[in-house]
C-alpha positions in Angstrom: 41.5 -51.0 7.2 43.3 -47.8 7.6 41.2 -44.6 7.8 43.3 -43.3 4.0 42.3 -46.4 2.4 38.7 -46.3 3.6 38.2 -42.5 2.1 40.5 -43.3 -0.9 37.1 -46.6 -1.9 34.6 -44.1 -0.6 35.6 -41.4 -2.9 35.0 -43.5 -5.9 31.4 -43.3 -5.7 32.2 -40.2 -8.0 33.6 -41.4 -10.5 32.9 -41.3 -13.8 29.8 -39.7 -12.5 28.2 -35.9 -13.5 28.3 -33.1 -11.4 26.1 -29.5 -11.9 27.0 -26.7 -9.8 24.5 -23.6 -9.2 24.9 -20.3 -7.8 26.5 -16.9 -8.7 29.8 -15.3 -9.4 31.5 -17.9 -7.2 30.2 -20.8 -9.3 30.2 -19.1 -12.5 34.1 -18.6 -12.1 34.7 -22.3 -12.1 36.8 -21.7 -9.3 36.0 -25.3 -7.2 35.0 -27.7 -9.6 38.2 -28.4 -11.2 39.9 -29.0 -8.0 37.2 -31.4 -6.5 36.6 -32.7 -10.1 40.8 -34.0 -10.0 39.8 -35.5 -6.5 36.8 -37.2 -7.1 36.9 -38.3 -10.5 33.6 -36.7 -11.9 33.4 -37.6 -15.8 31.4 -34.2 -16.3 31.3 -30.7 -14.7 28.4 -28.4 -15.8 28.8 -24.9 -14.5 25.0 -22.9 -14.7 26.8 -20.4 -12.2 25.2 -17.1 -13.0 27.6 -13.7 -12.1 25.7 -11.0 -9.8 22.4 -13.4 -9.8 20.4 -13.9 -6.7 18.1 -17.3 -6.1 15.1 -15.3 -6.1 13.3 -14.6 -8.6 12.4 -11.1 -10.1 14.5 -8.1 -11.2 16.8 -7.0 -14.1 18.7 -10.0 -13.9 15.7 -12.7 -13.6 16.9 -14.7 -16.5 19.8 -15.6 -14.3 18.3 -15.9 -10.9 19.0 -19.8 -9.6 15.7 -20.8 -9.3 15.0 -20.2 -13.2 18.0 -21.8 -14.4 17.9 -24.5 -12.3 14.6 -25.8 -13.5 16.6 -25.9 -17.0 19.5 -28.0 -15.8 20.2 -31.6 -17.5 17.5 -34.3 -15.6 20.1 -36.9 -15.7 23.3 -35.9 -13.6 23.8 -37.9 -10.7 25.2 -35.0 -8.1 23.7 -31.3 -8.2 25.2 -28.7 -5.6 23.4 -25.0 -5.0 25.3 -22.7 -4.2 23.9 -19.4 -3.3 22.6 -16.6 -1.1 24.8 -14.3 -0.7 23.3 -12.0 -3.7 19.6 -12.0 -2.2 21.4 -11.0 1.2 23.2 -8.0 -1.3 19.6 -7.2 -2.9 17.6 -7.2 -0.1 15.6 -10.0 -1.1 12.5 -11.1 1.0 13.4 -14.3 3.2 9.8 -15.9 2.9 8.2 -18.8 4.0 9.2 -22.1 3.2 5.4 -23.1 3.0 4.8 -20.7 0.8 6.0 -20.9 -3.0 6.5 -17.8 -3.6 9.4 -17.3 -6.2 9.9 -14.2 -5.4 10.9 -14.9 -1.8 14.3 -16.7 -0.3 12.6 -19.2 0.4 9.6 -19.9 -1.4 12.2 -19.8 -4.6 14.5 -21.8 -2.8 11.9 -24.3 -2.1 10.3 -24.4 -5.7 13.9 -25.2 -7.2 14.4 -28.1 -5.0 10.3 -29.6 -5.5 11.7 -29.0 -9.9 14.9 -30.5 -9.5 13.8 -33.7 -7.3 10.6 -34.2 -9.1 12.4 -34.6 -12.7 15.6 -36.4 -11.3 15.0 -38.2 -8.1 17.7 -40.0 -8.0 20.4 -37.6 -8.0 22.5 -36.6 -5.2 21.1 -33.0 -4.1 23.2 -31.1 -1.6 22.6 -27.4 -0.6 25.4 -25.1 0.7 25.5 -21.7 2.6 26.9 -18.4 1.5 30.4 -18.0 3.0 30.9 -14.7 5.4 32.3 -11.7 3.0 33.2 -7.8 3.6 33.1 -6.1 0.6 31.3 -2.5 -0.4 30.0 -2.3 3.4 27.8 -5.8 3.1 29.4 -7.5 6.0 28.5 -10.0 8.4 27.1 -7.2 10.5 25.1 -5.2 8.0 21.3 -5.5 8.1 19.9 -4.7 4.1 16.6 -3.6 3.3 14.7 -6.4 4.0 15.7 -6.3 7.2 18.1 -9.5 7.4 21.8 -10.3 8.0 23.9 -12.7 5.9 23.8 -15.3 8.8 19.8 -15.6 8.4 19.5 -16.8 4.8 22.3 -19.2 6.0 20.1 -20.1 8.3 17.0 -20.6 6.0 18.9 -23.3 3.8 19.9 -25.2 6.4 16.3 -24.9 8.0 15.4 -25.9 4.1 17.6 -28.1 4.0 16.2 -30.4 7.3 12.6 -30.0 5.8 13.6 -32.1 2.5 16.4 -34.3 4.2 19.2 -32.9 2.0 23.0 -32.5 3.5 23.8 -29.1 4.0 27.5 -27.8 3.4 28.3 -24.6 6.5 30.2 -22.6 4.7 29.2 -19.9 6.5 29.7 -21.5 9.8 32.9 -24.2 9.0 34.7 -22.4 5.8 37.4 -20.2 8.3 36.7 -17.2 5.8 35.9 -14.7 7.9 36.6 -10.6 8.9 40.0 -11.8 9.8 40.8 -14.4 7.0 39.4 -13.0 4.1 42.1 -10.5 2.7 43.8 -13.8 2.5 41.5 -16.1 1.1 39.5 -13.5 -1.4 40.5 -10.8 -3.9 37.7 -8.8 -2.4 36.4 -9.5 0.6 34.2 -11.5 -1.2 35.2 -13.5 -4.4 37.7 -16.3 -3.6 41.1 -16.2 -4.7 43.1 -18.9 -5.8 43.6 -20.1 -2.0 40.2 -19.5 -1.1 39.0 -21.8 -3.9 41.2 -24.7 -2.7 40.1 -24.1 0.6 36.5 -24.3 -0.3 37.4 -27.5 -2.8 38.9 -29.2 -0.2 35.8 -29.0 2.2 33.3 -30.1 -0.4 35.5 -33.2 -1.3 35.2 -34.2 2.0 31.6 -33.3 2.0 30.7 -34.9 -1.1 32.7 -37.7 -0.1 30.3 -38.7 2.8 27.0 -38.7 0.9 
């Protein structure tokens, strides 16, 4: 069987199926899901993407933080993506231990969210992906925030999250190709994806997706 034909079955494990998609700004904008909805056939899309939110919990914007609002999703959809990081890298948020579930850390929030999510609905499909790389407002790749961290260790932590639960974990950071050089193409910002960035993120997580 040709190679085509063997993604083209696999590929229908999604369809008809639901899909909810968490993070920030990037989610929020419903940027992705359309595209990788087309491809995949997903039934329903529910976009709990919170603008300027971080995972962590705490601050002015706590209603929106990922970790709250995730533990409000629907308990029945069959694939759930996260989708964040990059805000508690902006805010200077506390990486944390993983051992520790501490909501108000990186980590422990990141941790707590997953424990909720899998405990309600263990049968869905949980997959966790990295912040991509950005430049905007002098938060690059580079810059260390007040907490002491770069972008690439809270990248780090969800994939080190992500081998502690045996969930898949999608390298944007590491495997998008947005980077210093690429993102005046790919982002309005140096941050938020433009219309090509989107359908180069879509087509990664179709291929991802596809392979669960």
């Amino acid at each position: 069987m040709k190679e085509g034909i063997i993604i083209a079955l696999e590929s229908g494990k999604w369809m008809g199926k639901s899909w909810g998609t968490l993070g920030d700004s990037i989610t929020s904008a419903n940027g992705y899901q359309p595209l990788v909805s087309k491809q995949l056939g997903f039934s329903r899309v529910v976009n709990y993407g919170k603008s300027g939110c971080t995972m962590t919990a705490g601050g002015q914007r706590d209603d929106g933080a990922t970790v709250n609002v995730g533990r409000q999703i629907d308990p029945t959809l069959d694939c759930v993506t996260i989708f964040a990081g990059t805000n508690d890298f902006r805010l200077g948020k506390p990486l944390g231990d993983i051992n520790n579930r501490d909501v108000f850390t990186f980590c422990g929030a990141y941790a707590t969210l997953i424990e909720d999510i899998l405990t309600k609905n263990p049968g869905c499909r949980l997959s966790l992906w990295t912040p991509l790389q950005r430049d905007k407002d002098g938060y690059n790749i580079h810059f260390s925030n007040d907490a002491g961290h770069r972008l690439i260790d809270y990248a780090q932590q969800i994939q080190a999250v992500g081998v502690a639960y045996a969930l898949p974990v999608l390298n944007l950071f590491a495997e998008s190709g947005l980077n210093q050089l690429t993102l005046p193409l790919y982002t309005s910002d140096g941050l938020h994806p433009n219309a090509l960035g989107y359908q180069r993120i879509a087509g990664m997580v179709t291929s991802f997706l596809t392979q669960l």
